[in-house]
C-alpha positions in Angstrom: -21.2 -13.8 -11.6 -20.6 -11.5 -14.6 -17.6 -12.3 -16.9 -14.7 -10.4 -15.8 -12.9 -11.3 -18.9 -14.3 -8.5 -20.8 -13.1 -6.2 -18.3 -9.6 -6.9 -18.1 -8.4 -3.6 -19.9 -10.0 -1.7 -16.9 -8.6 -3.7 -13.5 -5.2 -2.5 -13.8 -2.1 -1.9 -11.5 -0.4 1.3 -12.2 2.9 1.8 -10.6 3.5 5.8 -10.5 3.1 9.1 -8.8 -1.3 9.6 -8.6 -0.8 12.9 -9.5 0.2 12.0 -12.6 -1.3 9.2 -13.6 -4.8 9.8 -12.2 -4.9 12.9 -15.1 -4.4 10.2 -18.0 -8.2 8.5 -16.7 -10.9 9.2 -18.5 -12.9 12.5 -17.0 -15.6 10.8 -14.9 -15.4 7.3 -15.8 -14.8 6.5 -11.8 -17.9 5.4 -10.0 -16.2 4.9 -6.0 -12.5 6.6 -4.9 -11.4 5.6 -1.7 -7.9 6.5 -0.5 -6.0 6.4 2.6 -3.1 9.0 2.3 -0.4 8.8 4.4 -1.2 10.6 7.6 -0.1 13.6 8.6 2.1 11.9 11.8 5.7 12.7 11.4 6.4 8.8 11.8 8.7 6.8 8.9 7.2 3.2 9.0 9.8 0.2 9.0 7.8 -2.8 7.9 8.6 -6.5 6.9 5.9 -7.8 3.9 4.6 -11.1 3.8 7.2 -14.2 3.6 9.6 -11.7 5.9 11.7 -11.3 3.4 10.5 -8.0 2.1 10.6 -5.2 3.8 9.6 -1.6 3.0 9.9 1.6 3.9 8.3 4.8 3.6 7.8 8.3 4.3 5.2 9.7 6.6 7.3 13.4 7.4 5.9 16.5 5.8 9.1 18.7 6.8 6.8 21.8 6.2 3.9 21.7 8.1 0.0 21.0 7.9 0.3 23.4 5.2 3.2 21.7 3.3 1.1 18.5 3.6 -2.7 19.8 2.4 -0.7 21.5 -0.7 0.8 18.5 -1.5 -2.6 16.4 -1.1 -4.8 19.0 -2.6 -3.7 18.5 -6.2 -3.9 15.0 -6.5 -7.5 15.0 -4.7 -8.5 17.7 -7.5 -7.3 14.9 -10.1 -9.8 12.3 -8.9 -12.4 15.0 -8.6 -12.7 15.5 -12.1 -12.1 11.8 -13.0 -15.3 10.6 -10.3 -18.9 10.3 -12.2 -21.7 12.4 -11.4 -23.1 9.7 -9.7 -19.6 8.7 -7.5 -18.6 8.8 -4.2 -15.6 9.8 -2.9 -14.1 8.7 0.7 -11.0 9.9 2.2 -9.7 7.8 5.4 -7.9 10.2 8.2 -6.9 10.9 11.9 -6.8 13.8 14.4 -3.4 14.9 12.4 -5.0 16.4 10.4 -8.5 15.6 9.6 -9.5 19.2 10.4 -7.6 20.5 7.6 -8.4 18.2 4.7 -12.2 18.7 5.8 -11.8 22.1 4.8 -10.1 21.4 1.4 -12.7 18.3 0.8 -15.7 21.5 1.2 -13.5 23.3 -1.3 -13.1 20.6 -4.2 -16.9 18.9 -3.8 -18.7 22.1 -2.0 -20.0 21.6 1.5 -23.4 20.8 0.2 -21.7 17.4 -0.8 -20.8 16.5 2.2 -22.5 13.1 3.3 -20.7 11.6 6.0 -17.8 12.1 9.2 -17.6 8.5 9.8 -16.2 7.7 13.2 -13.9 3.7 12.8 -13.1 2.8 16.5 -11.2 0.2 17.2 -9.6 -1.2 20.3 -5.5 -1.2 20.9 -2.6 -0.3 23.2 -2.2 3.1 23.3 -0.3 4.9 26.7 -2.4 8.3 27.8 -1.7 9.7 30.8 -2.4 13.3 30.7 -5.2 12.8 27.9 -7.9 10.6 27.0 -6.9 7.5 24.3 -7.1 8.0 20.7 -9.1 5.1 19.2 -10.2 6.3 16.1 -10.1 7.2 12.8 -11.8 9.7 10.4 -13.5 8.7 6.9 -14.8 11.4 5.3 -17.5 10.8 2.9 -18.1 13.1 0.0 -20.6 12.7 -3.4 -20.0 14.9 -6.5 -23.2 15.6 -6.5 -27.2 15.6 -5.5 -27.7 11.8 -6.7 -24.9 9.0 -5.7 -25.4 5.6 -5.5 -26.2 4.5 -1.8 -26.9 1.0 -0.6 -27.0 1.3 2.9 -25.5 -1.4 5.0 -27.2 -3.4 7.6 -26.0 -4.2 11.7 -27.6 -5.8 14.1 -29.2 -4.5 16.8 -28.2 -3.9 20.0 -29.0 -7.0 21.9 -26.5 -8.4 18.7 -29.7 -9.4 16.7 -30.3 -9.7 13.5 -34.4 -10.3 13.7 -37.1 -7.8 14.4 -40.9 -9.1 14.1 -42.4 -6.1 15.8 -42.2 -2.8 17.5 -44.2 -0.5 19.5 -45.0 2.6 17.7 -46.0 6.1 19.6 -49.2 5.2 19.7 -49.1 2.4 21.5 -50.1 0.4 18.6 -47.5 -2.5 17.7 -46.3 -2.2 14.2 -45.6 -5.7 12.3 -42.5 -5.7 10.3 -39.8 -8.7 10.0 -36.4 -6.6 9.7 -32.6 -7.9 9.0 -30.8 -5.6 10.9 -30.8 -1.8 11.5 -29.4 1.1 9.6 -26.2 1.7 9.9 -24.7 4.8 11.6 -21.8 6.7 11.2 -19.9 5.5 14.0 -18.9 2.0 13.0 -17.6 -0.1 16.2 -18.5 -3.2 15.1 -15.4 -3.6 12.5 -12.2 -4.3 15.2 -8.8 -2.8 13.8 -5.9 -5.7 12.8 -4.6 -4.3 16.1 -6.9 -6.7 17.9 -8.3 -9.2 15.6 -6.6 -10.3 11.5 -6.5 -13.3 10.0 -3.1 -15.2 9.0 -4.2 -15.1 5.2 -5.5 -11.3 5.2 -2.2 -10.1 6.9 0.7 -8.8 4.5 2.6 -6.7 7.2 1.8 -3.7 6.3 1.6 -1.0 9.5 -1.6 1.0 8.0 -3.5 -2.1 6.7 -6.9 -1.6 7.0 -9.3 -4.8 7.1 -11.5 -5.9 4.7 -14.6 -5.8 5.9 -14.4 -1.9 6.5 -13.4 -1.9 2.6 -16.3 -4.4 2.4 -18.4 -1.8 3.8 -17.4 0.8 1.5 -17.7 -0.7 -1.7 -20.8 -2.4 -1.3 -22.2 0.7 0.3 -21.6 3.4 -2.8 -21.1 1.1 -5.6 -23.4 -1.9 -7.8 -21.7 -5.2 -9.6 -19.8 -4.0 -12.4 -19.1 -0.7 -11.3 -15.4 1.6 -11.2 -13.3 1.0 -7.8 -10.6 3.2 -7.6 -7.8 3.6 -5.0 -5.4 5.7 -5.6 -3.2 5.1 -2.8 -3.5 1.5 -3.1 -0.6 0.2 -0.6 -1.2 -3.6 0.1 -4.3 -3.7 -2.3 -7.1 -4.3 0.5 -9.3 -2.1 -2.2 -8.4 -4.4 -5.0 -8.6 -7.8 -2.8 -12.1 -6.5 -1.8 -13.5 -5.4 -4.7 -12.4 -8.1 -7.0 -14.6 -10.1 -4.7 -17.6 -8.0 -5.1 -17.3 -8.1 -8.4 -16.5 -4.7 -9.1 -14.1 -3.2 -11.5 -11.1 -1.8 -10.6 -7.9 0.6 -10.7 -5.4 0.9 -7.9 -2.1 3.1 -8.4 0.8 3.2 -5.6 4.3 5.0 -6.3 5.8 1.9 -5.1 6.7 -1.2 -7.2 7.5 -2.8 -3.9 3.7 -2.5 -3.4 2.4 -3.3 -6.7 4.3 -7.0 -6.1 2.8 -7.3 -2.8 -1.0 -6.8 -4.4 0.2 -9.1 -7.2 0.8 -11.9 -4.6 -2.4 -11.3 -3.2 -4.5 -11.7 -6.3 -2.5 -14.2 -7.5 -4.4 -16.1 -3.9 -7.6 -15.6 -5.9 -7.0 -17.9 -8.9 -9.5 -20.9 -9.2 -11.2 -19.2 -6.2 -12.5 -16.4 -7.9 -13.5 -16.1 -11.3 -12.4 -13.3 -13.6 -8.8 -12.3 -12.0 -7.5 -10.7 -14.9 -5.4 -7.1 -14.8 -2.5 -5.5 -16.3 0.1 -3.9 -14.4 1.9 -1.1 -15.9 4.7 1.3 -15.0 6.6 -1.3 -13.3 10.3 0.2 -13.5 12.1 -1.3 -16.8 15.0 1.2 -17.7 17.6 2.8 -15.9 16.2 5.9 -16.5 13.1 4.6 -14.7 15.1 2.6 -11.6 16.8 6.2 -11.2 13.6 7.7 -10.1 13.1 5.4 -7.0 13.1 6.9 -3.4 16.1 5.0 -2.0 14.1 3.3 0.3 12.6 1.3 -2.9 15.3 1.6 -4.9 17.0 -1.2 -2.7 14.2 -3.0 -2.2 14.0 -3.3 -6.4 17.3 -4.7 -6.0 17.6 -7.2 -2.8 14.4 -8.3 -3.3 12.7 -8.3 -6.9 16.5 -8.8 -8.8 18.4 -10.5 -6.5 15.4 -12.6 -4.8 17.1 -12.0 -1.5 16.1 -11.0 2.0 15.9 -7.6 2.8 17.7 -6.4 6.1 15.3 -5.4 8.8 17.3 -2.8 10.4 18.0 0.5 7.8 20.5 1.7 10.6 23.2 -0.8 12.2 22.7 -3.1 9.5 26.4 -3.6 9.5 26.7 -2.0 6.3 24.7 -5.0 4.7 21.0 -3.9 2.8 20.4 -7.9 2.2 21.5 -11.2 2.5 21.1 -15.0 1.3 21.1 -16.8 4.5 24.3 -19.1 5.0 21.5 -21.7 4.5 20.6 -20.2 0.3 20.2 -23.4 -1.5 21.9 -21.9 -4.5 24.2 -19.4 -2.5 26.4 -22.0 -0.3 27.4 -20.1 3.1 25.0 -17.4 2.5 26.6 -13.6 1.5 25.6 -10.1 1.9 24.3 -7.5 -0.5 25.3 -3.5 -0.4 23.4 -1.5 -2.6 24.5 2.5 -3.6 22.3 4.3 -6.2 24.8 6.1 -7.2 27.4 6.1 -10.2 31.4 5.4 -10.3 31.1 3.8 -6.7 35.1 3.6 -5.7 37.5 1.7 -4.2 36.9 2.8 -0.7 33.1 1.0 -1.0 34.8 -2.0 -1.7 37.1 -2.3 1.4 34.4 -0.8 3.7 32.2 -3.7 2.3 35.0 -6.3 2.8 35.0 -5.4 6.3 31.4 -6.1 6.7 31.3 -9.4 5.4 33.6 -10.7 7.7 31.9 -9.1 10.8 28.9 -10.9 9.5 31.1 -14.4 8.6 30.0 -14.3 5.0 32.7 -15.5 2.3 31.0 -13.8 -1.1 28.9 -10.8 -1.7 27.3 -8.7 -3.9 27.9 -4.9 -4.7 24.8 -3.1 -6.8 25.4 0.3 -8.3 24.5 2.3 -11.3 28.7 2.0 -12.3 31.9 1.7 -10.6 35.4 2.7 -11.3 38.6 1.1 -12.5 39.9 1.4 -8.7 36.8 -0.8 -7.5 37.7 -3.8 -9.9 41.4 -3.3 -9.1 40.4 -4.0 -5.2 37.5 -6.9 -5.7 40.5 -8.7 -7.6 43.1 -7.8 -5.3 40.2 -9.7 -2.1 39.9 -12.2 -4.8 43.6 -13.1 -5.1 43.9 -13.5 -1.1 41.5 -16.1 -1.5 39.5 -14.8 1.7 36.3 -13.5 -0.2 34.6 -13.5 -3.4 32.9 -10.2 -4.1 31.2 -9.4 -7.1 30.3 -6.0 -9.0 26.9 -5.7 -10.6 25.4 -3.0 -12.5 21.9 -1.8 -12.7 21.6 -2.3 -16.1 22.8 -6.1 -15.7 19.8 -6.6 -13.6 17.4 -5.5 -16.3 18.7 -7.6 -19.2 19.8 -10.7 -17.3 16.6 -13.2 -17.7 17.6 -15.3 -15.2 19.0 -14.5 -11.6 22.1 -13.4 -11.3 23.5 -15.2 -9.0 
């Protein structure tokens, strides 16, 4: 195995928007992208990470249309255009939402004479059709930059689920000798099941796109050598990183979500004395205010409840009881538990205050927790005015007091 300490400049977590920091890489220094965008399917995904005590959301609505959607992923795929080597490879994971579209835009950037590949994933779930047939698959488009890309191609068995071939029978008649491991593989891959049927406990982290690693697997060993660039630019729970840190390929993985960025830690953080050579930065991690103001609210919260507070994030974003986390009445520092409200907004009032008294004691909680950029004189006046009828404790943090406390701060 090569030493991966001398490459730990290059695997790196960046936590930020691709489209911007995809144009700081060096121009063609990338030898494999693979990305899988959010898909063009009007759904908002709800999903608990890991330990259960995560959970994040995000967006999957392009309010605009197809159109609205291909002009917002058109720029960023431009950006890893000019960042992929000669020699690279470029595949773009899709569905029937709009895979007809982005084919069109992929012949634009790389010219139709680089197309190499529609690969066809299918995969086996519950999925209600009555009046049409079931959709069971997804699209991977596969694009080079050029005439000459790496290609290793992969290996399946045969169809009687073989792996050993000592002869054949050639047109002539004549029986050709050849010992073979496997056949070629084509482009519709049926052989890799979706988590929807099959996952193991330690590849699962939750997340409701995952995609398994042995289609990543696949990938990467397909259009890339030891020591070479993986990139994924839409990096989610990091099955692209996971994967190719055991291949022993380099990598980069960006994700506009720090939520994400900690899940991917956790993951390679599984690796250590397993795998030699886990070493990476991680940069862009929010550290300011100015920074936490730039979070989709989604993340915002889950910055606070869960990477501040080291709480549990509530499941439900609706009919939550006006509670966005909790410490369970069970908290070994927390006695009795209390819940967590969380505005991202400045001079949060009075009227916060009593709403959130009322929700603690529909959920029977005695203290909680208020997080907001600032709050006004009238919201001290009423937390001491509960304090004094010796009911509830609830306290007023700031956003700034979670980036300079050290330790938690409760």
């Amino acid at each position: 195995m090569p030493n991966q300490k001398k490459l730990w400049k290059t695997n790196k977590l960046i936590c930020g928007d691709n489209l911007e920091e995809v144009a700081k890489l060096s121009k063609e220094s990338v030898d494999l992208i693979y990305i899988d965008p959010p898909f063009f399917s009007h759904k908002q995904y709800e999903v608990v990470f890991g330990d259960e005590a995560e959970v994040r959301s995000f967006k999957d609505r392009w309010e605009g249309g197809v159109e609205h959607y291909i002009s917002w992923l058109r720029p960023r795929v431009q950006a890893m255009y000019e960042v992929l080597k000669p020699t690279g490879s470029f595949y773009i994971h899709c569905d029937w939402h709009a895979n007809a579209h982005i084919r069109i835009m992929l012949d634009e950037i790389f010219g139709g004479e680089n197309f190499r590949n529609e690969i066809v994933w299918c995969y086996e779930r519950a999925h209600p059709a009555y009046k049409m047939f079931k959709r069971l698959h997804d699209t991977i488009f596969f694009y080079s930059k050029s005439d000459t890309w790496i290609f290793n191609m992969p290996r399946v068995p045969f169809k009687d689920g073989s792996w050993q071939r000592k002869s054949f029978k050639r047109p002539d008649g004549k029986i050709w000798e050849q010992k073979l491991k496997g056949k070629a593989c084509p482009d519709w891959w049926i052989d890799i099941p979706s988590f929807a049927t099959r996952m193991s406990a330690k590849e699962r982290t939750g997340y409701p796109t995952q995609k398994p690693e042995k289609l990543l697997e696949r990938i990467i060993k397909a259009s890339s050598n030891k020591g070479d660039l993986v990139a994924d630019f839409f990096c989610g729970c990091g099955t692209t990183i996971a994967v190719a840190q055991q291949l022993e390929r380099k990598w980069i993985g960006i994700d506009i979500s720090p939520t994400a960025i900690k899940v991917i830690q956790r993951r390679l953080k599984e690796f250590e004395g397993v795998i030699e050579g886990v070493n990476y930065i991680v940069v862009g991690m929010p550290t300011t205010v100015k920074d936490v103001r730039k979070l989709e609210p989604f993340e915002f919260q889950n910055w606070v409840v869960i990477d501040k507070m080291r709480a549990t994030a509530s499941r439900k974003k609706v009919g939550d009881m006006g509670l966005d986390g909790y410490y369970p009445k069970g908290h070994l520092f927390v006695h009795g538990g209390a819940g967590i409200q969380v505005k991202q907004s400045d001079k949060v009032g009075r009227n916060v205050v009593d709403n959130f008294e009322t929700a603690l004691k529909r959920a029977d909680y005695k203290k909680g927790y208020i997080v907001a950029f600032s709050f006004t004189t009238g919201a001290y006046e009423e937390v001491a005015r509960i304090k004094n009828k010796g009911e509830l404790e609830i306290k007023l943090i700031t956003v700034e007091e979670l980036l300079t406390k050290k330790k938690p701060i409760v």
